[in-house]
PATORBA-583858 format. One line per field, with one value per residue (C-alpha): residue in three letters; x, y, z. Coordinates in steps of 0.25 Angstrom, whole numbers. Layout:
<pts>
rest: [ALA, ...]
px: [X, ...]
py: [Y, ...]
pz: [Z, ...]
</pts>
This chain:
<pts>
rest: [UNK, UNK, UNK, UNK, UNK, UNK, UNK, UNK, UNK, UNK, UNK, UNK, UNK, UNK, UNK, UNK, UNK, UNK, UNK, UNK, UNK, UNK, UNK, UNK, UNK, UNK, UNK, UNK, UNK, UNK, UNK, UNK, UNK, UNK, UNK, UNK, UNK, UNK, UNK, UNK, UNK, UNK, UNK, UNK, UNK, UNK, UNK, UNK, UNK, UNK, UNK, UNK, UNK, UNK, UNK, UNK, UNK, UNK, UNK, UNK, UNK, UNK, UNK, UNK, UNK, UNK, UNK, UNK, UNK, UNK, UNK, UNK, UNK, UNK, UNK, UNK, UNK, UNK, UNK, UNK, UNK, UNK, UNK, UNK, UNK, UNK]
px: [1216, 1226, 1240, 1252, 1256, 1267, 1270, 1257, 1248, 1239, 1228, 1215, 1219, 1204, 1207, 1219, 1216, 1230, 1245, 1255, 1269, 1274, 1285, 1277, 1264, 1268, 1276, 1263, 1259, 1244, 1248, 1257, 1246, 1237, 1247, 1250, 1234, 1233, 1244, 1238, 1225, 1230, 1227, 1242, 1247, 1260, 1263, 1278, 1287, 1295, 1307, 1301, 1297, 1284, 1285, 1269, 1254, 1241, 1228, 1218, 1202, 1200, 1211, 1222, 1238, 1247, 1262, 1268, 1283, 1279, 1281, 1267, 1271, 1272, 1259, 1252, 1259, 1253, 1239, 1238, 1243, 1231, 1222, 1228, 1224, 1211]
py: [685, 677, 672, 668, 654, 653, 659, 662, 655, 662, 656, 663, 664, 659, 647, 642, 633, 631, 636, 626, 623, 612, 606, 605, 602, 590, 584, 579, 564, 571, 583, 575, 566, 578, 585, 571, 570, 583, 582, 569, 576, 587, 598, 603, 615, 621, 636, 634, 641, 630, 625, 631, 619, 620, 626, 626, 622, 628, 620, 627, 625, 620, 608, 613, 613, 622, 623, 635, 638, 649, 645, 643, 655, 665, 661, 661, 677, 679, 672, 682, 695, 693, 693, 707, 713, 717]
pz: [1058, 1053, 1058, 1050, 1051, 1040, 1027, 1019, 1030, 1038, 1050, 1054, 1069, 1072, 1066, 1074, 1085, 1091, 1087, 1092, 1092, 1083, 1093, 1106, 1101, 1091, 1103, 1106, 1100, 1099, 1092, 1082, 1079, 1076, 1066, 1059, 1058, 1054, 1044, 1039, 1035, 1028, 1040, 1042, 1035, 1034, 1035, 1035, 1025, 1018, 1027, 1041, 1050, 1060, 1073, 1076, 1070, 1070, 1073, 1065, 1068, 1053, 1059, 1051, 1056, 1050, 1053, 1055, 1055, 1065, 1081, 1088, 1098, 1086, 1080, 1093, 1095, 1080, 1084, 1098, 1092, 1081, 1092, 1098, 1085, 1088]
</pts>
């Protein structure tokens, strides 16, 4: 199953590792440094529609971040209710 992270992006739910949210998880130094590193590298991609700002990132297992404009709670809820499908 797949979940939406932004306009026209969709994730394999297996591949997430973790959903977090952008303003209490980049308040750490470790957390900054690995998004810059991230960054750096070419890993980070933006699922944001143009003009929205960040509220959360997505670790996938392949190392990838993607920003999403959407809050981590609502991805989590998207992420639980796919599980309840079936």
């Amino acid at each position: 199953m797949y979940i939406s992270i932004g306009p026209l992006i969709t994730i394999k739910k297996e591949d997430i590792v973790g959903i977090f949210d952008l303003d209490t998880a980049a308040a750490t130094k470790a957390t900054k440094d690995f998004l810059v590193s991230c960054e750096k590298k070419g890993g980070t991609v933006s699922a944001l529609s143009p003009g929205e700002l960040p509220k959360s990132f997505i670790l996938t297992r392949s190392g990838k971040v993607y920003f999403s404009q959407y809050a981590a709670r609502i991805l989590r809820i998207r992420a639980k209710k796919l599980k309840n499908l079936f």
